[in-house]
C-alpha positions in Angstrom: 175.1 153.7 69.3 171.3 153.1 70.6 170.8 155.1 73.1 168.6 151.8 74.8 172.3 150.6 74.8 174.2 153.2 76.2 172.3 153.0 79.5 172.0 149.4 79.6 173.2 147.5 83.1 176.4 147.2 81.4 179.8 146.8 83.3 181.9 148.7 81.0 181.6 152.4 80.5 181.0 154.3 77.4 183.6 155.9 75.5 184.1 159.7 76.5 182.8 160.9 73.2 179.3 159.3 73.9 178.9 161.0 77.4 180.6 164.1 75.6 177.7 164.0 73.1 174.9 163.3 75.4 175.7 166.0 78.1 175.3 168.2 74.7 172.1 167.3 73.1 169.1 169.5 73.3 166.3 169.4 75.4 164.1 167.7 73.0 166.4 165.0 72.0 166.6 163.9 75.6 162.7 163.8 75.9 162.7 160.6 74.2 166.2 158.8 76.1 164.5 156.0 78.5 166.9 156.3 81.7 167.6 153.0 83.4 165.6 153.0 86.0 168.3 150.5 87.9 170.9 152.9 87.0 169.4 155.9 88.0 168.7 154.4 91.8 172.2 153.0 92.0 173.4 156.9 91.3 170.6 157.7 94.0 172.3 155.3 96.6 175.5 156.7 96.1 174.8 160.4 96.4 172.9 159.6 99.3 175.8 157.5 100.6 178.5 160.9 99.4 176.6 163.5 100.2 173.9 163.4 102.8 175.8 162.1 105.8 178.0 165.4 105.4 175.6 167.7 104.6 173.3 166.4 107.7 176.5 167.2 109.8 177.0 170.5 109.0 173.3 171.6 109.4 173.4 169.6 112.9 176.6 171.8 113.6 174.8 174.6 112.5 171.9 174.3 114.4 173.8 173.5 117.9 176.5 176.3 117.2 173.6 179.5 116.6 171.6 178.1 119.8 173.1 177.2 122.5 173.3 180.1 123.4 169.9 179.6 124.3 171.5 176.8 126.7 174.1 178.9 128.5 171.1 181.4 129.5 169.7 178.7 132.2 173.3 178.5 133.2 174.8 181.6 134.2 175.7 183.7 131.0 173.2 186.5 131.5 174.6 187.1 134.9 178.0 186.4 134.3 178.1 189.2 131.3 175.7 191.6 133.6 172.6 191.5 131.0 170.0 189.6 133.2 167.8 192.3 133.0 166.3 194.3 130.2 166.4 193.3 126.3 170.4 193.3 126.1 170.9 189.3 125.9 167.3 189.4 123.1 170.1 192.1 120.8 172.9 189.4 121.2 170.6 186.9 119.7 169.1 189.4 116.8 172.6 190.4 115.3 173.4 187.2 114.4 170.8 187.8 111.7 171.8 190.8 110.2 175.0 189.8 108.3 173.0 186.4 108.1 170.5 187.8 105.3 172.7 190.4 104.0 174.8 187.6 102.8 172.3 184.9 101.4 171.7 185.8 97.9 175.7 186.7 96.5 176.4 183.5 98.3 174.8 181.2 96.2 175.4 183.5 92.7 179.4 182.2 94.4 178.8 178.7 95.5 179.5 176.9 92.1 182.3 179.2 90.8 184.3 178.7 94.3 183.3 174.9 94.5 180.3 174.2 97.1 182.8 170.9 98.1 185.8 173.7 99.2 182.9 176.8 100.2 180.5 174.8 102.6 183.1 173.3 104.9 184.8 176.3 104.4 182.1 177.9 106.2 181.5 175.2 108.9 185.4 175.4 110.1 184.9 179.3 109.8 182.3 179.5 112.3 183.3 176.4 114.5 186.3 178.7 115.2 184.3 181.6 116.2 181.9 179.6 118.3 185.1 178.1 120.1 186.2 181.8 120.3 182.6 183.0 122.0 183.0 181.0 125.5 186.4 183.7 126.2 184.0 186.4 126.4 183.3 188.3 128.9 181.4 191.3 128.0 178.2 192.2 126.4 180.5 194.1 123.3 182.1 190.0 122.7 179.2 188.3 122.9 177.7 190.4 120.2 180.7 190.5 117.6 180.8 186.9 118.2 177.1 186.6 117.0 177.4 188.8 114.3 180.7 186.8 113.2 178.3 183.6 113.2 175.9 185.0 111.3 178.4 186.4 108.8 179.5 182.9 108.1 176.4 180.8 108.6 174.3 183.0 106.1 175.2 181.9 103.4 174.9 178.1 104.1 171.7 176.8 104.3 170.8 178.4 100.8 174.3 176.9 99.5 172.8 173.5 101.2 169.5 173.6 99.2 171.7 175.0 95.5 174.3 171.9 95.9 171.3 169.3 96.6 169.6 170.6 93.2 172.7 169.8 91.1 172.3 166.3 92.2 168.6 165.5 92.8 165.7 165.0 90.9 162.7 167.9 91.7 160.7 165.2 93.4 163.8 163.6 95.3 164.7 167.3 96.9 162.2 167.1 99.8 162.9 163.6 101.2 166.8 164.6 101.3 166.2 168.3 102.7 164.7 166.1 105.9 167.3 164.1 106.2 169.4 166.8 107.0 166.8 169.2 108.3 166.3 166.9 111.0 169.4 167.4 112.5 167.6 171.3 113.6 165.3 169.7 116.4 167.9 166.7 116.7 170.3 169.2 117.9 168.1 170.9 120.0 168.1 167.4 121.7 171.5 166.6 121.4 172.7 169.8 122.3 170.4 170.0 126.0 172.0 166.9 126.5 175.4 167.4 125.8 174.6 171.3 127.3 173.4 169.5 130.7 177.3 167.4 130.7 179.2 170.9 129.8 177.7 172.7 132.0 179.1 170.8 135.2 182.8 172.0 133.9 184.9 174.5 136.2 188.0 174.6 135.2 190.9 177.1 134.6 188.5 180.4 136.0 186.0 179.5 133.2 182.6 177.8 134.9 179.8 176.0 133.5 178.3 178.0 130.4 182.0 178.6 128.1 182.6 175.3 128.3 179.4 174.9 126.3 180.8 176.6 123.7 184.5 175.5 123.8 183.7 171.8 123.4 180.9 172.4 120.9 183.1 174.6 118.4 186.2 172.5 118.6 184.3 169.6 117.5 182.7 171.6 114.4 186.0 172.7 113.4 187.2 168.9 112.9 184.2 168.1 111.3 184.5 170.9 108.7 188.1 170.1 108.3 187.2 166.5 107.4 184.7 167.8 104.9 187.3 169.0 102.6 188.2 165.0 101.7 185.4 164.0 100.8 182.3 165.8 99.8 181.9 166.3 95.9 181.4 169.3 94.1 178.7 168.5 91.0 177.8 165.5 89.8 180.6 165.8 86.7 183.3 166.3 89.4 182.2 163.0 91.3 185.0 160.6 91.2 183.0 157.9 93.2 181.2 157.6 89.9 182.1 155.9 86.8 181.9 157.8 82.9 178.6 155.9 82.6 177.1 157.1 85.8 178.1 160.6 85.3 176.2 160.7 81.9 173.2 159.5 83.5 173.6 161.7 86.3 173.5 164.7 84.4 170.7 163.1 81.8 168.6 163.0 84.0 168.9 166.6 85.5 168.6 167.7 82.0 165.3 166.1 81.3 163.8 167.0 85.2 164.1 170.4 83.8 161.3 169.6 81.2 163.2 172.9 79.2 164.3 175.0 81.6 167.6 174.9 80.9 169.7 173.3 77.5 172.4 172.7 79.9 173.3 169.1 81.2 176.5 170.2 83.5 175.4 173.2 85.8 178.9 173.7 85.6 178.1 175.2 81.8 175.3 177.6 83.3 176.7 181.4 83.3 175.2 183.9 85.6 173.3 186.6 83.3 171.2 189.4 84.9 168.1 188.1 83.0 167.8 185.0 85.1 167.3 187.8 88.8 164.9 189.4 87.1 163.0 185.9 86.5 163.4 185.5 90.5 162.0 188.5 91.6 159.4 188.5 89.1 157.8 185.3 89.8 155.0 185.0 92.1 155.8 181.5 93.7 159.2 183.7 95.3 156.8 186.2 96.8 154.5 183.7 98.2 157.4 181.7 99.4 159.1 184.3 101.0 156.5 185.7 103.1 155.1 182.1 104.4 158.1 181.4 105.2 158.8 184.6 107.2 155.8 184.0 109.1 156.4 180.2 110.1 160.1 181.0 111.3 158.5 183.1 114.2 157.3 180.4 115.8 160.1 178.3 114.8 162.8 180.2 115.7 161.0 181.8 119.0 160.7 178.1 120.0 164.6 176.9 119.5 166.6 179.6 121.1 163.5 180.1 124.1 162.4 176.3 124.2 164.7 176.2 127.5 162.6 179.3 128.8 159.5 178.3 127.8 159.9 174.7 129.9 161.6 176.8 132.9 158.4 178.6 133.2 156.6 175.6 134.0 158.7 175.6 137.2 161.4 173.2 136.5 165.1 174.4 137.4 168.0 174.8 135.0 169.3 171.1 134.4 165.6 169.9 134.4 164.4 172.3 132.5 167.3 171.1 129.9 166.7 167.7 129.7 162.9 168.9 128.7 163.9 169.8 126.1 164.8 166.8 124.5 162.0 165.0 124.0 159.9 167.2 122.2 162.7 167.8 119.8 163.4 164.1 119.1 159.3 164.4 118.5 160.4 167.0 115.8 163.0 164.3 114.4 160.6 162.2 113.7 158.1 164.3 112.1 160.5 166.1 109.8 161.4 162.6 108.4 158.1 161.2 108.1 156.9 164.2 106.6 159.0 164.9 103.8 159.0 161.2 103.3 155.7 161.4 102.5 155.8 164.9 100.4 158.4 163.2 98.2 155.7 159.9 98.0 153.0 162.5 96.9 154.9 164.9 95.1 153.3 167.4 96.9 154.5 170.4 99.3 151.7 172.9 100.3 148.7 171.2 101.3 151.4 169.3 103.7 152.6 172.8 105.2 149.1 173.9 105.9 148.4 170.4 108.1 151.2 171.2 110.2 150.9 174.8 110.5 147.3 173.7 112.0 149.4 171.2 114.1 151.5 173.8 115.7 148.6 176.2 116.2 146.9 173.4 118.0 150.3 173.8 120.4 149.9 177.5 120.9 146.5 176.8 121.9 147.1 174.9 124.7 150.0 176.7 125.8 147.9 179.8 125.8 144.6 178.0 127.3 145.6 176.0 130.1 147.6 176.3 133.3 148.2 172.3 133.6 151.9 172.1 132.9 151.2 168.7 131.6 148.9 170.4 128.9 151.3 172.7 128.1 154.2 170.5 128.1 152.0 168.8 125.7 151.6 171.9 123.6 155.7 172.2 123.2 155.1 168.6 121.2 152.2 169.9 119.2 154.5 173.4 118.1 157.9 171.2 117.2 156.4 168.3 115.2 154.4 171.0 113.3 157.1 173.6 112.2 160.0 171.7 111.4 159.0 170.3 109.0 157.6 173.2 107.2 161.1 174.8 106.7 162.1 171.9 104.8 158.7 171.7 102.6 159.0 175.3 101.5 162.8 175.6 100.6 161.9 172.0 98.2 158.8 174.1 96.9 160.6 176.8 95.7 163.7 175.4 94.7 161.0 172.5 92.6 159.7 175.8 91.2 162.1 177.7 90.2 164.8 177.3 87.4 167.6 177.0 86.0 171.0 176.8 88.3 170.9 180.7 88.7 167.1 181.7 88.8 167.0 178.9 91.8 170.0 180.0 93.1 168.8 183.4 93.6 165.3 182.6 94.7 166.3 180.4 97.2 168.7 183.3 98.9 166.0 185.7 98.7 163.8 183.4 100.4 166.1 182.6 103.5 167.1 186.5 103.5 163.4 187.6 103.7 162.3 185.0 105.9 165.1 185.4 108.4 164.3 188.9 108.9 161.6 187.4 111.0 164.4 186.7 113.5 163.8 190.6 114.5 160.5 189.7 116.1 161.0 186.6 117.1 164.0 187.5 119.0 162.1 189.7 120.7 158.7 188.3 122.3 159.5 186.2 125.3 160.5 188.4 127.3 161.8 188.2 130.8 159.0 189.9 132.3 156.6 188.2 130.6 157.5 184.9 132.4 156.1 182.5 133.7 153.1 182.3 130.8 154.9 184.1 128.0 151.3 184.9 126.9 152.8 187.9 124.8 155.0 185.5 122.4 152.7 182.6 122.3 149.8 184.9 120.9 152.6 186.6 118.1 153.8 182.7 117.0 149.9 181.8 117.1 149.2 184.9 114.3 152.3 184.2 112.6 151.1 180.6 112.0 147.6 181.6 110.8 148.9 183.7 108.6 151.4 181.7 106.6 148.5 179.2 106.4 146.5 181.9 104.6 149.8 182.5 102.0 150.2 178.6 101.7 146.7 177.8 100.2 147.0 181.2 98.2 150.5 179.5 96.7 148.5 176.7 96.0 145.6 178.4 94.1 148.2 180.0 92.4 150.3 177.1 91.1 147.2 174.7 90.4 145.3 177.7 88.1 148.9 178.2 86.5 149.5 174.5 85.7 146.2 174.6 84.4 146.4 177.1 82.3 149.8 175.4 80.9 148.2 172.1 80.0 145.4 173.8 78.1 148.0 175.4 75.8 147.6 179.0 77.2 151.4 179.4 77.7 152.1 178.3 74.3 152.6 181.7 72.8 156.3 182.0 74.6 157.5 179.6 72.3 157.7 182.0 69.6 158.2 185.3 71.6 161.8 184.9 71.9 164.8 182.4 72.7 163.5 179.5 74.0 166.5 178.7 76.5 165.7 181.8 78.2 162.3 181.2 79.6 163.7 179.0 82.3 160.6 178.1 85.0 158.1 179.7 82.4 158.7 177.5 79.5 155.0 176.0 78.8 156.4 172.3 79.7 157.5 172.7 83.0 154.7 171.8 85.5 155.0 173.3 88.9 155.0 171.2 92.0 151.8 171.6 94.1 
């Protein structure tokens, strides 16, 4: 059968043996297989249709679950609990992270064996209960085993989010889906001061204003994990919304996006070997990564779980100082969508980072520089439009860089474990006594930013001289210097994303 044929608009599906034979030829083979390009964004539509909508709600979950407990500060927690003064409330918030990036990496080596459409909702419903669980507390000791509980089973999600997107998408398709469900960080830093503002008016039953925060908030994420179970797929072969014809082309396509990375079609045929971490930790692009991204989640997460603070400062009271907050996260919506729109339209990832990193900087300027709380309202705006979107440009640059299933899937949990450690600092800078200017943790974020600008252009020295050095022939030589299958992200044909 031409293969021309086999992928033409045809209603009728191929026989199993054909999909059977084209999920097993080589990587060279499929080189010269034209994919339908009509096929190929009908399969595009329906992923986005399958999988997106669910994995947007779990991140929004997510994100509303680990901070609002940055909401139930401005209403009575601290006090309630006895940790108003001194750093105890700033060690509730940094547990959270320890189990977090202990957990990161062996996650997503276990994400495909357990099923990532039984394991992520899994995890949602997990810590939906524990969240519910949190707003009965009422000591200092509670509040932190709740955090550390959250962190236990949120760790290992994001990574799992960014490893289940790959076994569907194209490298150059991975950005514009990582924003639409990265969004849902600021969006729920919107929706949650909202819905934060409503909660908080409840008194009822001996427990006032800031449990019922989390009561209503962790109920809700248990049903939406429980719902998950139904209906998001676990790899493209295991899709039943598709038909035998789509699933071929579905993993086709994968196979030749890995330009010889991998001889596997079906990740579901990848085994974990040893050799494939050592790829992970000995490429450059995972170092690079990793510390950029460690240095632009001090700002970013300094500015989610102290946003509230930081407005509060400016002299507006607890239910003002809520509402705030909305608009410059619905600012950060906007920009995370346009953005990795636009890095998906390019096919590029750093130079984009370093634009907004110079964004944000602008933000911590004026926040730093003026005493016009109009200005520095303004400079809340500047910060959230500039590094949202820079989480979801480096998880697609690494995962676009690194390969197969196994050398991505441990790069990418290295990369959220490092980066995360950040949350040790920036749990730690804005400070009671530092209000109203916060000067201390403006001027940290402000470094932090500089520097991951310096480690973004490095990257993309790096990766240009590399690709480079590729199209010249200078990689060559690994062709004949062992099995071909094993050089993964080094094999002289795959270009790395800029």
């Amino acid at each position: 059968m031409d293969n021309k044929e086999l992928f033409s608009n045809d209603l009728g599906d191929p026989p199993k043996s054909d999909v059977s034979q084209l999920e097993n030829k080589d990587s060279d083979e499929v080189i010269d297989i034209e994919i339908d390009a009509q096929l190929s964004k009908k399969l595009d539509h329906k992923f986005d249709r399958h999988i997106v909508p669910w994995i947007f709600g779990i991140w929004l979950f997510a994100f509303i679950d680990r901070s609002n407990i940055g909401n139930a500060k401005i209403v009575g927690l601290p006090e309630d609990l006895g940790i108003s003064t001194g750093t105890a409330f700033n060690v509730a918030l940094l547990v959270f992270y320890i189990p977090y990036v202990l957990v990161d990496v062996p996650s997503n080596w276990i994400v495909k064996h357990v099923k990532a459409g039984i394991y992520l909702p899994a995890l949602i419903t997990a810590w939906g209960l524990v969240s519910t669980f949190v707003g009965f507390t009422r000591s200092l000791a509670g509040l932190i085993v709740g955090r550390l509980l959250l962190g236990l089973f949120e760790g290992g999600l994001l990574g799992g989010i960014i490893v289940y997107l790959s076994m569907f998408y194209r490298r150059h398709q991975m950005i514009r889906r990582i924003g639409y469900f990265y969004c849902a960080a600021p969006l729920s830093g919107a929706f949650g001061g909202l819905l934060a503002t409503g909660l908080a008016k409840i008194r009822y039953g001996g427990y006032n204003r800031w449990p019922w925060i989390f009561f209503i908030e962790g109920i809700v994420t248990v049903l939406f994990g429980i719902s998950c179970f139904f209906f998001m797929p676990h790899t493209p072969a295991d899709s039943k919304f598709l038909t035998a014809e789509e699933r071929a082309m579905a993993l086709l396509r994968m196979k030749m996006d890995s330009h010889g990375a991998t001889r596997e079609a079906d990740v579901n045929h990848e085994k974990f070997d040893w050799h494939w971490v050592r790829m992970a930790f000995s490429a450059p692009q995972l170092w690079l990564s990793s510390f950029a991204w460690f240095f632009l989640l001090i700002p970013l997460y300094s500015f989610s779980l102290f946003l509230p603070t930081i407005i509060s400062g400016l002299g507006y009271q607890s239910t003002q100082a809520q509402l705030f907050t909305v608009p410059p996260n619905l600012g950060a919506v906007i920009s995370v969508l346009l953005v990795t729109w636009m890095s998906d339209h390019v096919k590029a990832r750093g130079p984009l980072m370093a634009v907004c990193c110079l964004i944000a900087t602008v933000g911590y300027i004026l926040l730093l520089a003026t005493k016009s709380n109009a200005a520095r309202y303004a400079g809340t705006f500047l910060v959230a439009i500039g590094v949202f979107p820079n989480s979801a440009l480096v998880m697609g640059w690494l995962s676009n860089n690194m390969a197969p299933h196994f050398v991505r899937a441990t790069g990418i949990g290295f990369l959220i474990a490092f980066a995360n450690t950040s949350a040790f600092i920036s749990t730690f800078i804005y400070l009671p006594e530092d209000k109203p200017d916060y000067i201390l943790g403006h001027s940290i974020s402000l470094g932090a930013l500089i520097l991951c600008i310096i480690l973004v252009c490095t990257q993309i020295l790096f990766l240009t001289w590399e690709n480079r050095k590729r199209a010249r022939g200078g990689r060559d030589h690994r062709l004949t210097e062992g099995k071909v299958d094993r050089l993964g992200h080094r094999h002289p044909a795959y270009k790395y994303t800029i």
